[in-house]
C-alpha positions as CSV (number, residue, x, y, z in Angstrom):
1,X,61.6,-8.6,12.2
2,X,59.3,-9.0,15.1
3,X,56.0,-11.8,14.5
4,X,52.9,-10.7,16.4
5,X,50.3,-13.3,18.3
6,X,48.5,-13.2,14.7
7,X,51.1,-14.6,12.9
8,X,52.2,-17.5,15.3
9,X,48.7,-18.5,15.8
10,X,48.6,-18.6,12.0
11,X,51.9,-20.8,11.6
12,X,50.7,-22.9,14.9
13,X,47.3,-23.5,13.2
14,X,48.1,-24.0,9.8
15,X,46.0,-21.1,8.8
16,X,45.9,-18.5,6.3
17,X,49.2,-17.7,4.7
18,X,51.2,-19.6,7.3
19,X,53.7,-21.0,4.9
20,X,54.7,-17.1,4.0
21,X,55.1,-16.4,7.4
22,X,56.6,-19.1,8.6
23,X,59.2,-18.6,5.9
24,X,59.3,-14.8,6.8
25,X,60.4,-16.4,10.2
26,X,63.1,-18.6,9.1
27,X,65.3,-16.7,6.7
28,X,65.0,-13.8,8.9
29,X,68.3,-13.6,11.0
30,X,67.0,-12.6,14.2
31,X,63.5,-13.5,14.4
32,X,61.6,-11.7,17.3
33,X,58.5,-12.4,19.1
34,X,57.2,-10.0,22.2
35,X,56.8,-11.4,25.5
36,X,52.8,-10.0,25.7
37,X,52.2,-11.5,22.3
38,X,53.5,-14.8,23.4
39,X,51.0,-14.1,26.7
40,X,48.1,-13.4,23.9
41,X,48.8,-16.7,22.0
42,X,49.4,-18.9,25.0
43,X,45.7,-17.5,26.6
44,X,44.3,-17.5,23.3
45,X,45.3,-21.2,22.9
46,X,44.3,-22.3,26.1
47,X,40.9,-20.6,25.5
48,X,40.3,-22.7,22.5
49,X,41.3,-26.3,24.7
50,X,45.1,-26.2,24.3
51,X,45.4,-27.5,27.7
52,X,48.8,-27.5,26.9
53,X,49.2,-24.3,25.7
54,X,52.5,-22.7,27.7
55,X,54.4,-26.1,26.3
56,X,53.1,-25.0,22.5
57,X,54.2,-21.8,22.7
58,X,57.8,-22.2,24.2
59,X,57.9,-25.3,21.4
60,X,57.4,-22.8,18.4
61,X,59.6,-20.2,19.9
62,X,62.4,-22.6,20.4
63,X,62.4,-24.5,17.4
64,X,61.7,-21.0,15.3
65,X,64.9,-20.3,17.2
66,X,63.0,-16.6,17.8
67,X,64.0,-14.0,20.3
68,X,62.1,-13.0,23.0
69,X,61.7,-9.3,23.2
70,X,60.7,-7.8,27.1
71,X,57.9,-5.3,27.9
72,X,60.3,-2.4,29.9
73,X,59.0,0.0,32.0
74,X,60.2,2.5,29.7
75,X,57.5,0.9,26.8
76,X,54.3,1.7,28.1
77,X,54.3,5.6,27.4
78,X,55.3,4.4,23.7
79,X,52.2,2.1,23.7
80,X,49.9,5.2,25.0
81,X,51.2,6.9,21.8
82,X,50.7,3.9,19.3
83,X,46.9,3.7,21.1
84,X,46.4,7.5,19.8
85,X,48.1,6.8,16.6
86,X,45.7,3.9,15.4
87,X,42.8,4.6,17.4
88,X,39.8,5.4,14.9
89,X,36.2,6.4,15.4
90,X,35.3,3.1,14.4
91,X,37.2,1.1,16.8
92,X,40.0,1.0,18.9
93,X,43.2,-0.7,18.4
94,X,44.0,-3.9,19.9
95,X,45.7,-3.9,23.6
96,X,48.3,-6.3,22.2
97,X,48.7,-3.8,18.9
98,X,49.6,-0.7,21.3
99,X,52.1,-3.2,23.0
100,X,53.8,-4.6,20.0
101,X,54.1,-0.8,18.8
102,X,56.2,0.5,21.8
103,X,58.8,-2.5,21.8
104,X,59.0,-2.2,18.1
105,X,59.9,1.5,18.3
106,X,62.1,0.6,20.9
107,X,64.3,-2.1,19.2
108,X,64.1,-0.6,15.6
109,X,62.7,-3.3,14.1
110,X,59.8,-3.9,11.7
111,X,56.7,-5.8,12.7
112,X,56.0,-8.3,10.1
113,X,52.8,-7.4,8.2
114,X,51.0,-10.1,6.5
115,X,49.0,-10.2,3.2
């Protein structure tokens, strides 16, 4: 299964239904993180005074013993179709969500969904 930004800012936090995901993470055999949502949560950190923020990220990937998953050059026409899949007249869909999308079709797995 493949965690978003979301959902590691929620375990690294201690927010809102971290303990489900963070046990979503561990008895999952090959937990998976994207390498632009681990760019999302390490800005995102360091925007709200995690001066330390790269050494926080790499700490909850390691000991969540989660795989990195890479952005390929082949991904971004996949995230193009993801951005006119959940695009609505209301608002548009997250960069990171169009991201997550193409290296989730690409891999076959499922992007964890909370709540």
């Amino acid at each position: 299964m493949t965690f978003d930004s979301r959902a590691l800012m929620s375990v690294i936090r201690k927010g809102p239904a971290y303990e489900l995901i963070l046990d979503a993470i561990i008895r999952d055999p090959c937990p998976r993180v994207c390498a632009t949502s681990l760019a999302e949560l390490a800005i995102l950190l360091n925007a709200n005074g995690d001066r330390l923020a790269s050494m926080t990220v790499q700490s909850v990937v390691f000991r969540l013993n989660m795989s990195v998953v890479p952005f390929l050059d082949a991904d971004w026409p996949k995230a193009l179709d993801a951005y006119q899949e959940l695009k609505s007249p209301s608002a548009p869909p997250r960069l990171s969500q169009c991201l997550i999308a193409a290296t989730v079709a690409r891999t076959g797995s499922q992007l964890y969904q909370d709540g």
